[in-house]
C-alpha positions in Angstrom: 128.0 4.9 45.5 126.7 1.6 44.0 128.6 -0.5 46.4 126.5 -2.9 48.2 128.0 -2.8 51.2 128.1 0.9 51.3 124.2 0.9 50.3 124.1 -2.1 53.5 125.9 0.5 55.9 123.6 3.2 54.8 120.7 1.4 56.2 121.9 0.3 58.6 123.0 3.6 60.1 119.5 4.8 59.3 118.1 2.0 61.6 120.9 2.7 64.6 119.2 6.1 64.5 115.5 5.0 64.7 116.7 2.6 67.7 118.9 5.2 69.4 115.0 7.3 68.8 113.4 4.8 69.9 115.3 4.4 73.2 115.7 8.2 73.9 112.2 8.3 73.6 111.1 5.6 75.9 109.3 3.7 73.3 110.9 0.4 74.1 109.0 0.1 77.2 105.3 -1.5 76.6 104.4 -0.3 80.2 101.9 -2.2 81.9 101.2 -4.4 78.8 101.2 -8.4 79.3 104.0 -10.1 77.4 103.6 -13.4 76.3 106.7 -15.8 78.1 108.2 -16.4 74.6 109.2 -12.4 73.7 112.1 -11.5 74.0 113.9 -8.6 75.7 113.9 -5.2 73.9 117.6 -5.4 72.8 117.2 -8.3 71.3 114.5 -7.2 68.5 116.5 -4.3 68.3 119.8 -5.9 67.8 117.6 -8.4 65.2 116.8 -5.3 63.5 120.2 -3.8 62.5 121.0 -7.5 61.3 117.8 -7.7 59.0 118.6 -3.4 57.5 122.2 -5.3 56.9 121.0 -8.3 55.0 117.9 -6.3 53.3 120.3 -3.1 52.4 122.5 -4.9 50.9 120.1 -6.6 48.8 118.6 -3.5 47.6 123.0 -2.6 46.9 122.6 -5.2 44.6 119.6 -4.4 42.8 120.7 -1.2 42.4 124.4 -2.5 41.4 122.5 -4.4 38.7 120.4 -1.7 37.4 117.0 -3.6 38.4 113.7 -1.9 38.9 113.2 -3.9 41.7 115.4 -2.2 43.7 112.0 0.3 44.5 110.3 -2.7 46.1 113.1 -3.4 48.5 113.5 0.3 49.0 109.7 0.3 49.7 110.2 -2.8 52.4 113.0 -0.8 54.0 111.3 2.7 54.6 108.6 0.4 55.7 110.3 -1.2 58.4 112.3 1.8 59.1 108.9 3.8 59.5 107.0 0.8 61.6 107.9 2.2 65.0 106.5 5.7 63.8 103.4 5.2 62.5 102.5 2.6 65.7 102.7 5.6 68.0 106.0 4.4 69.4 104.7 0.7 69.6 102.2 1.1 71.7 99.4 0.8 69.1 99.2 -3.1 68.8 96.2 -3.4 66.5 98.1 -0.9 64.1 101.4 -2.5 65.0 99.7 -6.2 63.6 97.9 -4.4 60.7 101.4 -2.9 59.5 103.6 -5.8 60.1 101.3 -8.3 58.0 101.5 -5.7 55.3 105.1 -5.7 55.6 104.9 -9.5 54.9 103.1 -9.3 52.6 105.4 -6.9 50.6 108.2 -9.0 51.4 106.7 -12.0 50.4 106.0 -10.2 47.0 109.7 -8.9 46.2 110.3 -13.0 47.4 108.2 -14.0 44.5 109.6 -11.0 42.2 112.6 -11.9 42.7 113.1 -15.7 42.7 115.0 -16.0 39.9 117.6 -14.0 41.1 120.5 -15.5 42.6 121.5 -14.0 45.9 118.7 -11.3 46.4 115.5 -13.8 48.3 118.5 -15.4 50.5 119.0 -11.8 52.1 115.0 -11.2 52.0 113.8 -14.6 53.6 115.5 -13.4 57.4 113.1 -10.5 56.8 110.1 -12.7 56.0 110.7 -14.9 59.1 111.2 -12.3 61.5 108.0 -10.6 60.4 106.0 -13.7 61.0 107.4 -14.2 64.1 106.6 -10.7 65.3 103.3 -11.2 63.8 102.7 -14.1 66.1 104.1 -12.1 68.9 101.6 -8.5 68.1 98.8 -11.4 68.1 99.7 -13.0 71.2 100.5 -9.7 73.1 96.6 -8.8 72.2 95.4 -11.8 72.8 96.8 -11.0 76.5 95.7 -7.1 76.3 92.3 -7.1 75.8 
């Protein structure tokens, strides 16, 4: 099972889980929390998410089809992510929610670095670094509004 495509699907089962979690749970729903204009709708980040587990699973399919050790980094950045609506008390903890999404960043921009000799690998990570900055922005700006 070395497959990157079956390590991909893996993930991204794992992260159709958390989301149907997430939305069983009512944890999509900020409540009486001030969005900034610019965010966008629940099913969107969701739907974002299962495409970054895709791209970021089957990056970590190929480290592990090749052997590397840095297949533990992108492992790391995946239980991360995967764990990022847990440890925020279902999202509604937005100074934790920042906190944990710039470390995320910063872990991804650290396997980026790691792995910048190898071919393929940053092209499926770089999604994940964008995304992260843009919810960074987003966490900030929703606190900014939510004093």
């Amino acid at each position: 099972m070395r497959q990157p495509a079956a390590i991909a699907t893996l993930w991204v089962l794992a992260t159709l889980a958390l989301n149907g979690l997430i939305f069983a749970l009512g944890w999509n729903h900020t409540g009486q929390a001030l969005r900034p204009s610019w965010a966008p709708p629940g099913y969107v980040i969701g739907t974002a998410w299962v495409g970054l587990f895709a791209l970021v699973g089957y990056a970590h399919g190929v480290l592990l089809a090749q052997s590397s050790p840095q297949h533990w980094g992108v492992a790391m950045l995946l239980l991360a992510c995967l764990a990022y609506p847990l440890y925020t008390g279902g999202l509604q903890a937005g100074s934790v929610a920042f906190a944990g999404t710039l470390l995320t960043l910063a872990g991804t921009l650290t396997m980026l670095w790691l792995l910048r000799n190898t071919p393929t690998v940053p092209w499926l990570l770089l999604p994940l670094a964008l995304w992260l900055s843009f919810a960074s922005c987003l966490i900030w700006a929703t606190l900014r509004l939510n004093p």
